[in-house]
C-alpha positions in Angstrom: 45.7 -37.9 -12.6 47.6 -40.8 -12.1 47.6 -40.8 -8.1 44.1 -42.4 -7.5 45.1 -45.5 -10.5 48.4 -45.7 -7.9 46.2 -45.4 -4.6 43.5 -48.5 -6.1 46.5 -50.1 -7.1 48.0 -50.0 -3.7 44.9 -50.8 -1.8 44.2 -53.9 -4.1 47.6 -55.2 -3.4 47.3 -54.9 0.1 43.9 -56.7 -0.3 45.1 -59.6 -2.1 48.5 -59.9 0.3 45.7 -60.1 3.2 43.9 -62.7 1.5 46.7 -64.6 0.1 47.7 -64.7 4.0 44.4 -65.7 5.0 44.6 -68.4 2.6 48.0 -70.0 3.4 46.5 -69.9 7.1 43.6 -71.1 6.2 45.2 -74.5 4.1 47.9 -74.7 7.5 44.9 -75.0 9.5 43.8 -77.4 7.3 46.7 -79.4 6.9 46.6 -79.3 11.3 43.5 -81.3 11.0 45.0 -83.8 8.7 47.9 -84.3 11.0 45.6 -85.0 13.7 43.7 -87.8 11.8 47.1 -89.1 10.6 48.9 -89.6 14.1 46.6 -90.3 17.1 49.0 -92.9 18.5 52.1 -91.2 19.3 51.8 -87.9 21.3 55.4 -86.7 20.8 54.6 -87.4 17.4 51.9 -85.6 17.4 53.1 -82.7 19.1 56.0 -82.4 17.1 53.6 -81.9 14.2 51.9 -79.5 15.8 54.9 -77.2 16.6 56.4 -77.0 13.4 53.2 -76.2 11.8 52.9 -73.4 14.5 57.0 -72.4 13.9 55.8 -72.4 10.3 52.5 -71.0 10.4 52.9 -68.0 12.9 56.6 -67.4 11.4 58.3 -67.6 14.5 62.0 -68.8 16.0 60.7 -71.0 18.8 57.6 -73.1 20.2 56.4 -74.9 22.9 53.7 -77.1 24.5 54.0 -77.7 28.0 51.4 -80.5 29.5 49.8 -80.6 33.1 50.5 -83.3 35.1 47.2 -83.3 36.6 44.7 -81.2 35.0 42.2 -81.8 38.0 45.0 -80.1 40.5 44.9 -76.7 41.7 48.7 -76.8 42.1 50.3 -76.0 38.3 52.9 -78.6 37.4 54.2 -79.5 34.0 54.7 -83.1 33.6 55.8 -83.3 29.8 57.5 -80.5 28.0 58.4 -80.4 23.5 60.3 -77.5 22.5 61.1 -76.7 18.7 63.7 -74.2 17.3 63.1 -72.9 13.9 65.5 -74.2 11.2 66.5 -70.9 10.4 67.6 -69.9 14.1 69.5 -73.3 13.7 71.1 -72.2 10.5 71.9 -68.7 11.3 72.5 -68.2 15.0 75.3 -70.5 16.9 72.9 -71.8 19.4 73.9 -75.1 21.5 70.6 -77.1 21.5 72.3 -78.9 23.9 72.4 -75.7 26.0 68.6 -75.1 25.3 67.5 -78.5 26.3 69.2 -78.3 29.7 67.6 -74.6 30.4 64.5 -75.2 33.0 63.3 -71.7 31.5 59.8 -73.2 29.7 59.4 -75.2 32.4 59.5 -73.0 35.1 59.0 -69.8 33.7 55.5 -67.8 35.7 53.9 -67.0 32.5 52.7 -70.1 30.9 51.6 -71.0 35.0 49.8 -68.2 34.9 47.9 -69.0 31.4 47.5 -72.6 33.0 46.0 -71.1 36.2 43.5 -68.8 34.5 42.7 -70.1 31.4 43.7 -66.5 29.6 46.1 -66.0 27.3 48.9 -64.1 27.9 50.5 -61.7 24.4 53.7 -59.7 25.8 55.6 -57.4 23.2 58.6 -56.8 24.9 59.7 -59.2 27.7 62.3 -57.2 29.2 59.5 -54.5 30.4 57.2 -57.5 32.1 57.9 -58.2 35.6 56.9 -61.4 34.9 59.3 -62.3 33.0 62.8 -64.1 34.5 66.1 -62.2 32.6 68.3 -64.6 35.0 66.8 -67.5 33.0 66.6 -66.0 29.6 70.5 -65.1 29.8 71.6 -68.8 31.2 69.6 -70.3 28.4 71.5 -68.6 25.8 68.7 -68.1 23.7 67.2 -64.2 23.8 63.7 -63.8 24.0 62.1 -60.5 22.6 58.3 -61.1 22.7 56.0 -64.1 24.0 52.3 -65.4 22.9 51.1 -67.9 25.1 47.3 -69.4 24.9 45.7 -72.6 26.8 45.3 -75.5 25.2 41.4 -77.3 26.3 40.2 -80.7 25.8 36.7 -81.8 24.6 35.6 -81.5 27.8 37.0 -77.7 28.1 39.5 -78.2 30.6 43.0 -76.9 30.4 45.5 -79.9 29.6 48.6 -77.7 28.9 49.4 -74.4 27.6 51.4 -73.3 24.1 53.6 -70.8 23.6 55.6 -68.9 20.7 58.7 -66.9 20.7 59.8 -64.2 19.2 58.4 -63.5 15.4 61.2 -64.5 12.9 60.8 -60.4 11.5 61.2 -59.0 14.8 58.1 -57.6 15.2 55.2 -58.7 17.7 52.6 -60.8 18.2 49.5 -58.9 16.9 46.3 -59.5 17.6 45.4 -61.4 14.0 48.7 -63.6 15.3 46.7 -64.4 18.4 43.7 -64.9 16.5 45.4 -67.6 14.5 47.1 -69.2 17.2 44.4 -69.8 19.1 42.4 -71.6 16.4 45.3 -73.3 15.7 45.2 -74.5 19.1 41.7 -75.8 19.5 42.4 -78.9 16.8 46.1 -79.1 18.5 44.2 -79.5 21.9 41.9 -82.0 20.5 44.6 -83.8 19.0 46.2 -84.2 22.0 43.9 -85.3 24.0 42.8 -88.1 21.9 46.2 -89.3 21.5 46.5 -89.0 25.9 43.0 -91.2 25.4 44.5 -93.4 23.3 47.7 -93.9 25.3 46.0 -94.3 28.7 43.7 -96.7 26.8 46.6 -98.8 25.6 48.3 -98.9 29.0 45.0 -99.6 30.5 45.0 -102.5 28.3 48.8 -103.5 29.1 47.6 -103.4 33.0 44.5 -105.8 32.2 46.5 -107.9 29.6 49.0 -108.4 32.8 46.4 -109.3 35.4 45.0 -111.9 33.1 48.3 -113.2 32.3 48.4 -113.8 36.1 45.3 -114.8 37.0 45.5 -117.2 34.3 48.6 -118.5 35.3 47.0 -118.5 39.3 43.7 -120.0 38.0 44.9 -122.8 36.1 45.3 -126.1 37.1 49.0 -127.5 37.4 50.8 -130.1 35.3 50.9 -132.9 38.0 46.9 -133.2 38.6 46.7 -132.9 34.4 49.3 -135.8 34.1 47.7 -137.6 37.3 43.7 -137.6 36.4 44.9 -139.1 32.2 46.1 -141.7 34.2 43.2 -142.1 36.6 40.9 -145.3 35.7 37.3 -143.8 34.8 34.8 -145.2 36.4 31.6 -146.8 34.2 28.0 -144.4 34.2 26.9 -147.3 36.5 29.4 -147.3 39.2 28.8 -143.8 39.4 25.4 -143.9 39.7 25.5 -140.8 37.4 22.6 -141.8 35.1 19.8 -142.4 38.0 16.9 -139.5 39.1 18.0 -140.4 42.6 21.8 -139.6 42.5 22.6 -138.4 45.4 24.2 -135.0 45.5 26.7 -135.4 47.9 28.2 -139.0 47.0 31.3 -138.0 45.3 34.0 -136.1 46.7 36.1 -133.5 44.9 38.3 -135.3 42.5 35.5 -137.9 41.8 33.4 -135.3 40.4 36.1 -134.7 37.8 36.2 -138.4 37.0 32.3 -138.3 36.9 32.4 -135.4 34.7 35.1 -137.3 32.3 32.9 -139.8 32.1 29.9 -137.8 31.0 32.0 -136.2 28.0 33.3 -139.6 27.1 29.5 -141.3 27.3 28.1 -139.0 25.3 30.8 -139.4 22.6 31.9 -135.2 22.8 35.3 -136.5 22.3 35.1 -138.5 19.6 32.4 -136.1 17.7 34.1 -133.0 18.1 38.0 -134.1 18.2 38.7 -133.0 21.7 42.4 -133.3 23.0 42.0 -136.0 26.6 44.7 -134.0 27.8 42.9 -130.3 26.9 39.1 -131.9 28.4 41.2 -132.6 31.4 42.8 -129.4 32.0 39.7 -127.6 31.1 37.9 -129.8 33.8 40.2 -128.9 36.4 40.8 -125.4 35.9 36.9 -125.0 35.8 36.5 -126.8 39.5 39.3 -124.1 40.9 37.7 -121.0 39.4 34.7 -121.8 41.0 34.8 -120.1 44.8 34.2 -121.7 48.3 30.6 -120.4 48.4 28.0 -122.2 50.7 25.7 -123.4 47.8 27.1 -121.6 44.5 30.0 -123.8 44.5 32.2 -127.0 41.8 29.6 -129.2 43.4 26.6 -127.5 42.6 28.4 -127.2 39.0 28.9 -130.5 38.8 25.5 -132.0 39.9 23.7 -128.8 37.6 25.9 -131.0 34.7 25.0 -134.3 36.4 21.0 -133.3 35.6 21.3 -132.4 32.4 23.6 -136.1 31.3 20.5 -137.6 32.9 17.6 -135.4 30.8 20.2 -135.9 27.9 20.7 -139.8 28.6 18.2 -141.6 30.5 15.0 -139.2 29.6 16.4 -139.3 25.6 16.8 -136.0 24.8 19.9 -137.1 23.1 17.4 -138.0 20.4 16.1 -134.9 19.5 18.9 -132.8 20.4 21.9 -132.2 17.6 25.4 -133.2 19.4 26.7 -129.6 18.8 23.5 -128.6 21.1 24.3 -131.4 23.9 27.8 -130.7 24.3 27.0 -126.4 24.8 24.6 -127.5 27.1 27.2 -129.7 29.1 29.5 -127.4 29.5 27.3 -124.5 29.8 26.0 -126.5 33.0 29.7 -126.5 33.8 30.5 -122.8 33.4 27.0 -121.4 34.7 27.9 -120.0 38.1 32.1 -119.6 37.4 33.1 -117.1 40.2 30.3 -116.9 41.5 30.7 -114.5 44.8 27.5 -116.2 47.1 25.3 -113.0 46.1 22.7 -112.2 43.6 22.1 -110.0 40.9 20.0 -107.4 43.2 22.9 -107.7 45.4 25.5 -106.6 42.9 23.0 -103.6 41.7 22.2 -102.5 45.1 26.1 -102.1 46.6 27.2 -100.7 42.7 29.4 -103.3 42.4 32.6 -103.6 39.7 30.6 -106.2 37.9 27.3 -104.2 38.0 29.5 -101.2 36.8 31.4 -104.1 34.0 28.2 -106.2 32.7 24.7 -103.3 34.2 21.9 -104.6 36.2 21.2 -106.8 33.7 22.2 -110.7 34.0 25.1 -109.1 36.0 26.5 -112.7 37.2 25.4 -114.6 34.4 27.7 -112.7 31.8 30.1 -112.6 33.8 30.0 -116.3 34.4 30.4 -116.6 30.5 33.0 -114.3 30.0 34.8 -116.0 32.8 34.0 -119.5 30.7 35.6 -117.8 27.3 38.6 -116.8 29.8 39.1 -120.0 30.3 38.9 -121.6 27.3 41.4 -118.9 25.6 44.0 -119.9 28.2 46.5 -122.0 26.4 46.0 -125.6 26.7 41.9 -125.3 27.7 40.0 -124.3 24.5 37.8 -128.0 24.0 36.7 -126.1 20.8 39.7 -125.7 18.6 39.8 -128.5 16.2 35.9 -126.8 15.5 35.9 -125.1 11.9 35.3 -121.2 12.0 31.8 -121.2 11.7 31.0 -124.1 14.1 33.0 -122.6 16.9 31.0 -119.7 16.3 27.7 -121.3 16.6 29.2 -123.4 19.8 30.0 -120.1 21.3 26.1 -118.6 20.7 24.8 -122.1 22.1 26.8 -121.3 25.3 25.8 -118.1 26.0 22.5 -118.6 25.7 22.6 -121.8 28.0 24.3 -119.9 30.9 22.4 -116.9 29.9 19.1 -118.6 30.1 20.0 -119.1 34.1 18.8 -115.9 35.1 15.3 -116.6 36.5 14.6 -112.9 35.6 15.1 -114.2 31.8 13.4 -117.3 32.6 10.3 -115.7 33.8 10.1 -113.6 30.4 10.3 -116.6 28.6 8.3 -119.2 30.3 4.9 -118.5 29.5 5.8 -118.7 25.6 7.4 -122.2 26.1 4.3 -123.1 28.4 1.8 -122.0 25.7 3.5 -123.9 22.6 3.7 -127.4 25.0 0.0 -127.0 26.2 -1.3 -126.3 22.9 0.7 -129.2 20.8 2.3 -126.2 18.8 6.0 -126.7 19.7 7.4 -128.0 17.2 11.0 -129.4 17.0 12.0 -128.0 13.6 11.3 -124.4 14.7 14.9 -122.8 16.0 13.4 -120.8 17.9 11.0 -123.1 20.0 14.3 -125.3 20.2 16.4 -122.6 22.2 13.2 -122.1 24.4 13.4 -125.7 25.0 17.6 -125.2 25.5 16.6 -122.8 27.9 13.9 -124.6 30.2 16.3 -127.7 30.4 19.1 -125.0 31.8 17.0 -124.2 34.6 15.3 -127.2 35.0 19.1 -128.7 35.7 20.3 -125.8 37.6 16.7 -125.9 40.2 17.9 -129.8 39.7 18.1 -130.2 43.8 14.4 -130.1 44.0 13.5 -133.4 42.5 16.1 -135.6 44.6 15.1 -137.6 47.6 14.3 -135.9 50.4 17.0 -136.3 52.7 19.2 -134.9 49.8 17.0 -132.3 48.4 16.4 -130.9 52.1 20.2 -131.0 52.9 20.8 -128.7 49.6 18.1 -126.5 50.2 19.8 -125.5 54.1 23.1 -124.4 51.8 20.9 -122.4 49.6 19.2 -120.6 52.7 22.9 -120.5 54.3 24.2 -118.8 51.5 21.2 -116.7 51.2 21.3 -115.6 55.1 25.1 -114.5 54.7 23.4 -111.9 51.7 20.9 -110.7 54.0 23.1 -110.2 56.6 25.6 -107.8 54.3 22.4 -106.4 53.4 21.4 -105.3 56.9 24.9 -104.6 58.4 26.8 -102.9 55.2 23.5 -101.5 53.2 21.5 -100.9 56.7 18.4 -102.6 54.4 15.9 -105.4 55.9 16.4 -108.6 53.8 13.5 -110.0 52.2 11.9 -113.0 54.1 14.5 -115.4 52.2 17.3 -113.6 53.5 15.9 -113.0 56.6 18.0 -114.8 59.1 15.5 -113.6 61.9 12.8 -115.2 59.8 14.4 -118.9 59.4 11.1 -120.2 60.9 9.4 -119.6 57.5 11.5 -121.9 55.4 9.6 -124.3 55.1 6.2 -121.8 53.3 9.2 -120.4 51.4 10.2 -123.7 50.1 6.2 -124.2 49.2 5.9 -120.9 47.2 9.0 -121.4 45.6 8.2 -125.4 44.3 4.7 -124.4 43.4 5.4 -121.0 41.9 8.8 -121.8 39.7 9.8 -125.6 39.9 6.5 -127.4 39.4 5.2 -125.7 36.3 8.1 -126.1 34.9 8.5 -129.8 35.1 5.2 -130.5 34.4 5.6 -128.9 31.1 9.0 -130.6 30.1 7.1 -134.2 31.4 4.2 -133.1 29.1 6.8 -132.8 26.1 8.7 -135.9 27.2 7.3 -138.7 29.2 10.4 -139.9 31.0 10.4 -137.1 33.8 8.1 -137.9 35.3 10.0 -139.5 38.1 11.4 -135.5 38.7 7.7 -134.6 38.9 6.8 -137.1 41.5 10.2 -136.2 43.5 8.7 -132.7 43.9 5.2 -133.9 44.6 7.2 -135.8 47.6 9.6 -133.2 48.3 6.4 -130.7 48.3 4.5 -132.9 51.0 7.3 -133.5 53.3 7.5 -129.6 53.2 4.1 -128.7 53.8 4.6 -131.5 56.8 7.2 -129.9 58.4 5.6 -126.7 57.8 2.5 -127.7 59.5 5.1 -129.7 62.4 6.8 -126.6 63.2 3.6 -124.2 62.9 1.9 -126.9 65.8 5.7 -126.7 67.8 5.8 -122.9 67.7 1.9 -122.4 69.1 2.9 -125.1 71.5 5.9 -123.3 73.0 4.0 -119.7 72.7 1.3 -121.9 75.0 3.6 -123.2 76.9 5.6 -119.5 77.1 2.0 -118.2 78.5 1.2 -121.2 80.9 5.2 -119.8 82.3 4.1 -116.4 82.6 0.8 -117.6 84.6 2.8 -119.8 86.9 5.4 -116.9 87.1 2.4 -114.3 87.9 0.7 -117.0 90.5 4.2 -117.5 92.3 4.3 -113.5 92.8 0.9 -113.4 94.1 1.3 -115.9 96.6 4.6 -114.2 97.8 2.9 -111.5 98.0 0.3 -112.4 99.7 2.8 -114.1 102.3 4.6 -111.1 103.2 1.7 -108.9 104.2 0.7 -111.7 107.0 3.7 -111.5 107.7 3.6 -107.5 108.4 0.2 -107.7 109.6 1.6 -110.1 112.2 4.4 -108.8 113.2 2.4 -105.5 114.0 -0.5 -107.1 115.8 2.6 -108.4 118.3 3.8 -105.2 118.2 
């Protein structure tokens, strides 16, 4: 009568030990994933977590986790191996850990390269009846192994980035299948775990390796203490002397270290020094290290810099935008003109795109040079000694930083061409108006390229000598283009097409350059001398257009009248010899 009350009794106590284990597992499992969200940082940290949940979780006297050196490698090789005794084999048994931490066993040992190999895991009850299995080893190590559980451990993206393994259950019975079960699940977050903390660490040394190469190209980049010390004591020549404030400047009057002084001047004219607290000896610096980062490109060069900055102090100065424009907005748009083409590498944007350049990779397809030209300007004004911002509060040096990248940003033609048509529309139609932000950084923006397309408003002489370095640099693209890419260049990088310069030079004034100006004059009066330096520019293109169209059909005239003189010599030679046979046969 009694026996079926004993048999529920029994079977609900065996029920409720199953689910009290399932529990406890359950919460371990638990308290796994709130390890892993504690410690991402430190993999041995982690690790060690991770094993002595396992020890305590699967009840067992020993655990491992053995890492791949290279998951993408057929070849199996451990590069990183954490081993974990349980604190009651440490209490009972007389074990040297010394002894275990010198045994190659886990390292070596076929079975967890076998689980690495084929991504299976591998549950042996008894040891000693697995060929597998090394006895050699296991007596040398002083530690006796009984029964094994090994499993993979995956990554995110399902690809095996170590392997874990358990010895020996603490009751001396084996690893059942629930025990598998559970390890296994209890690998998965372990596996994620680690590989965000390998993620995190190759992140960090990623950044050690890029925090180095700055530190040297900073220290190879900047200018030294002697040309510092030697330009605050250089004598700065008046706006005047330099010719600096005339439409006519002539590109090519200064040499190298004059172009510094020049710029010095500009900065100390407009009163950026006095306005905005600038250290002379941190302007000077900044100045110089600016000229060296700039490469020894055919056009995109310091020069080109410096006369881009030149055009603005003259828009700013002599045309009076300095009335209408705040002094936080003239001094981005200085040393915007300064920084526009930093680095630049003598190829464009569709360049960098077509050959998958690192910058194309770093920045897209988008304004590829032109962010990198300002991230190269913040690079430089973070190196100590060079930031012309810092006496700036926090929220102006964050407005002068916006105002930057939108002036060098606004140097990409692709942007311009977006953006033109609104700024032509609000000038035509009397709508700009100076109080709206956003018409002003339209406005920012056309004087940007206005400056940096500066060449084609200068005398002729001048504004023809530039364009030749623009077409240079240009036929050195196409070339790459034709000999690394195996592409044909477009017409202006066509060095087989250097004939059609000057109808280049017409589409590219009447298409970009004269709209442009002739919207800027229609807002401000005084450039008007730029608008009649393309009109002239313009002419003496279309001249030598027509001059070299005439001298080409005269030497494919004068090719033809060759060819007729050639074919008439022929004949008569001809002509000569057969008399010649017919004679000599009549005397024969």
């Amino acid at each position: 009568m009694y026996l079926p009350f004993c048999g529920i009794s029994i079977s609900n106590a065996k029920l409720f030990s199953e689910s009290r284990k399932e529990y406890e597992r359950s919460r371990a499992l638990l308290e796994v994933v709130n390890d892993l969200f504690e410690e991402q940082t430190d993999l041995e940290k982690i690790v060690r977590k991770i094993m002595q949940r396992a020890v305590t979780l699967l009840q067992c006297e020993r655990c491992s986790v053995l890492l791949l050196e290279d998951i993408h490698s057929p070849v199996v090789k451990f590069s990183k191996t954490f081993e974990l005794m349980s604190p009651l084999v440490c209490l009972f048994d007389k074990v040297s850990m010394e002894k275990l931490s010198c045994s190659d066993w886990l390292i070596n040992n076929s079975i967890a390269e076998l689980v690495a190999s084929t991504g299976l895991p591998v549950n042996i009850s008894d040891v000693c009846q697995d060929p597998r299995f090394d006895a050699e080893a296991d007596q040398a190590s002083g530690f006796h192994i009984r029964s094994v559980l090994c499993v993979p451990i995956w990554n995110r993206t399902h690809q095996i980035i170590g392997v874990a393994q358990i010895l020996n259950r603490l009751d001396r019975r084996t690893f059942n299948d629930a025990d598998q079960r559970l390890f296994e699940a209890f690998v998965i977050f372990c596996g994620l775990g680690i590989n965000n903390t390998m993620m995190y660490n190759q992140v960090k040394k990623t950044w050690a390796k890029q925090s180095v190469a700055l530190d040297m190209l900073s220290y190879h980049a900047t200018c030294s203490k002697v040309e510092v010390d030697r330009l605050k004591a250089a004598k700065i020549p008046l706006s005047s002397e330099l010719g600096i404030e005339e439409f006519h400047f002539n590109d090519f009057s200064l040499d190298n270290d004059a172009m510094i002084t020049a710029s010095l001047r500009m900065f100390l004219e407009l009163g950026a020094v006095q306005k905005f607290k600038i250290d002379y000896d941190v302007l000077c610096r900044w100045l110089l290290t600016v000229r060296k980062n700039y490469r020894t490109v055919a056009y995109h060069n310091w020069r080109h810099a410096f006369n881009v900055c030149q055009c603005m102090f003259l828009m700013i100065t002599t045309a009076g935008f300095q009335d209408v424009l705040s002094d936080a907005e003239t001094l981005a748009l200085m040393v915007g003109c300064l920084c526009h083409d930093l680095d630049h590498r003598g190829t464009n944007n569709a360049f960098q795109a077509k050959t998958g350049s690192a910058l194309a990779l770093l920045y897209g397809t988008s304004a590829t040079l032109e962010h990198h030209h300002f991230n190269h300007a913040v690079m430089i004004l973070q190196s100590e000694g060079h930031n012309i911002f810092a006496n700036l509060c926090s929220k102006e040096y964050s407005s002068m930083m916006q105002l930057l990248k939108q002036a060098i940003l606004s140097t990409d033609l692709t942007l311009h061409f977006q953006r033109r048509s609104q700024f032509f529309d609000r000038v035509l139609s009397g709508e700009f108006s100076w109080t709206d932000e956003a018409h002003r950084e339209l406005l920012r923006s056309m004087l940007m390229t206005a400056c940096d397309l500066g060449a084609v408003t200068r005398p002729w002489e001048i504004s023809k000598q530039v364009a030749e370095l623009v077409t240079s640099e240009f036929f050195e693209q196409g070339d790459r283009e034709r000999s690394e890419l195996k592409l044909t260049p477009a017409a202006i990088f066509d060095r087989n097409r250097k004939d059609e310069l000057p109808a280049l030079q017409l589409e590219w004034i009447d298409g970009i350059c004269k709209p442009l100006y002739q919207a800027l004059m229609k807002l401000n009066g005084k450039l008007k001398p730029m608008v009649d330096g393309i009109a002239a520019n313009r002419m003496k293109w279309k001249e030598l257009g027509e001059g070299e169209l005439g001298d080409r059909e005269g030497r494919e005239k004068e090719g033809e009248e060759r060819e007729g003189e050639l074919g008439d010599r022929e004949g008569r030679e001809k002509e000569g010899r057969r008399e010649k046979e017919g004679g000599e046969g009549r005397g024969n």
